[in-house]
C-alpha positions in Angstrom: 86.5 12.6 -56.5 88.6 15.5 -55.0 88.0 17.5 -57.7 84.2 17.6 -57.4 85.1 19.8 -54.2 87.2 22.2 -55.7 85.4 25.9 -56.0 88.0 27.4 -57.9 86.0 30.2 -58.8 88.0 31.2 -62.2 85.1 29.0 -63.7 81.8 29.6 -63.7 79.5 27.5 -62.2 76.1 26.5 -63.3 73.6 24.7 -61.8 70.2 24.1 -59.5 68.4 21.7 -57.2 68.1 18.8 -59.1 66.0 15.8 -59.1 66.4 12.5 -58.0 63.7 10.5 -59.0 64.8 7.4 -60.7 67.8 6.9 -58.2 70.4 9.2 -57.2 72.5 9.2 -60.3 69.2 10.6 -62.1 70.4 13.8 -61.0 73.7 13.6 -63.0 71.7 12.3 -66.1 69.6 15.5 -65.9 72.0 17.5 -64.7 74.1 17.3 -67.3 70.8 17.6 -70.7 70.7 21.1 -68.7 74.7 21.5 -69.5 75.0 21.9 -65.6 78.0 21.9 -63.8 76.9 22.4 -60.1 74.4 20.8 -58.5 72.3 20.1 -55.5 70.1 17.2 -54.6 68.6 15.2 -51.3 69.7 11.6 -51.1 66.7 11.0 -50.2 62.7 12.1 -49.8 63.0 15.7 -48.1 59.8 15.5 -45.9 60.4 11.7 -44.6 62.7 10.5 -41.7 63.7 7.7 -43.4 64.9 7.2 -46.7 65.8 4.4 -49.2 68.7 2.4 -47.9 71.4 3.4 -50.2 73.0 0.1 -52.0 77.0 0.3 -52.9 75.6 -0.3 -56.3 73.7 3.3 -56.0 77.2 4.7 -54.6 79.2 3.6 -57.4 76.5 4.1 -60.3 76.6 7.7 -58.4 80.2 8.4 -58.4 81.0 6.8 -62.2 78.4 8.8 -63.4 79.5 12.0 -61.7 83.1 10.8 -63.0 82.2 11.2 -66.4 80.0 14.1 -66.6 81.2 18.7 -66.8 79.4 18.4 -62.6 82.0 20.2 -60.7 80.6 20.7 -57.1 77.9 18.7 -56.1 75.7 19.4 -52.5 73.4 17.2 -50.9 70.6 19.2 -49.0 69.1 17.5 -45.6 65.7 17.0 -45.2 63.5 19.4 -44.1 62.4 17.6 -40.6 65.5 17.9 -39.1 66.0 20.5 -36.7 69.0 20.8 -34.2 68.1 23.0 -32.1 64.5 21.0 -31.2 62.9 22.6 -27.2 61.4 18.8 -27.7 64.4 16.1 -26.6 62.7 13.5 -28.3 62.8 15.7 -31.8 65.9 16.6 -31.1 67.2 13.1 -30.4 65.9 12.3 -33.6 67.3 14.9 -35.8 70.5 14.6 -34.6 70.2 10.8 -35.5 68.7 11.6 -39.1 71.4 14.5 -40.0 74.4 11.9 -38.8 72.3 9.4 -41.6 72.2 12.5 -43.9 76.4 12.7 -43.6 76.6 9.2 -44.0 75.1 9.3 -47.3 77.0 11.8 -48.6 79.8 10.5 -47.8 78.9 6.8 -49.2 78.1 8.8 -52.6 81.5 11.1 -52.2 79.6 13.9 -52.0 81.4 16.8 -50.3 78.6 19.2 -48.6 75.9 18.7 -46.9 73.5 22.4 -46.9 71.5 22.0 -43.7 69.1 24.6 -41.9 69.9 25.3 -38.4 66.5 25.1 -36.9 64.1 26.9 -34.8 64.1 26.9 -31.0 60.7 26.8 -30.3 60.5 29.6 -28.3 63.9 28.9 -25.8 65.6 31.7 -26.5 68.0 32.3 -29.6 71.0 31.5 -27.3 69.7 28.4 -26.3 68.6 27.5 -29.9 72.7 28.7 -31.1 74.4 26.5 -28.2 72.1 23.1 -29.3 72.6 23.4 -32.9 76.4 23.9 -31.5 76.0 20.6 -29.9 74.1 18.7 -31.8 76.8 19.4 -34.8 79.7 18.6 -32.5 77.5 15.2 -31.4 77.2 14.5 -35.5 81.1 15.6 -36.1 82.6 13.2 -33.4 80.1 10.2 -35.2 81.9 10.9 -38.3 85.3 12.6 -37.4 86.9 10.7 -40.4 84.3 11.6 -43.1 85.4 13.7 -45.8 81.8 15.7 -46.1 81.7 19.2 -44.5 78.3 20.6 -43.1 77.1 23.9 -44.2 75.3 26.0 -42.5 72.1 27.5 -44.5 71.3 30.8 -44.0 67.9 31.7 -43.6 65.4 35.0 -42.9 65.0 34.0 -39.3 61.6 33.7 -39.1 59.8 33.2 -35.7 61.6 31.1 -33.7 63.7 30.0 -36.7 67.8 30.3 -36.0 69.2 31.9 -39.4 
């Protein structure tokens, strides 16, 4: 699964946001009819909290499928609700609890990256919106401080209150 990782950039890389409906491993099936060889995908539905409970079954479908297909780099995107730099301690409290879910299934499914906005601060400042998202990352990291999935930071225009 290493090698699904690996941006070696001496080859090209092909892909989009692809779906998942059908299961998780629907994505590779499509992926690779579209002769893709990157993709990204949410483990689950975007605009919910909660998502499926992912069976070892899905995992393993997941990563055989991805075994055998041209998909060299595969990212998971988190789901839009989260935001990790909440003014609202109880949104907070559960974004931080829904982006530790969102590493955990990425790294039951081997997937390596995990795109994630930063957030908006809701009017607290931008400093105070950059040290929360600072701590609610740290919070996630020591959760899963053996997990081989890095988090990466999306940039984005910035708008209102939104950290990007």
């Amino acid at each position: 699964m290493d090698t699904k990782g690996n941006t070696n950039m001496t080859t090209h890389l092909l892909g989009a946001h692809t779906s998942t409906q059908g299961g998780v491993s629907a994505a590779i099936t499509l992926a690779e009819k579209l002769n893709f060889t990157a993709i990204q995908i949410f483990t689950k539905n975007n605009n919910q909290w909660k998502g499926k409970v992912l069976t070892q079954n899905d995992a393993d479908e997941f990563k055989q499928k991805l075994s055998r297909s041209s998909i060299k780099v595969v990212v998971s995107h988190d789901s839009y609700l989260i935001n990790l730099c909440s003014s609202k301690p109880e949104l907070l409290e559960k974004s931080r609890e829904a982006f530790v879910d969102e590493l955990e299934r990425c790294e039951m499914l081997g997937i390596p990256y995990l795109n994630f906005h930063p957030g908006a601060h809701g009017g607290m400042g931008e400093e105070e919106g950059i040290k929360l998202i600072a701590e609610s990352l740290n919070l996630a990291h020591e959760k899963t401080k053996n997990f081989k999935v890095k988090s990466m930071l999306e940039a984005t225009a910035g708008q209102g209150t939104a950290i990007g």
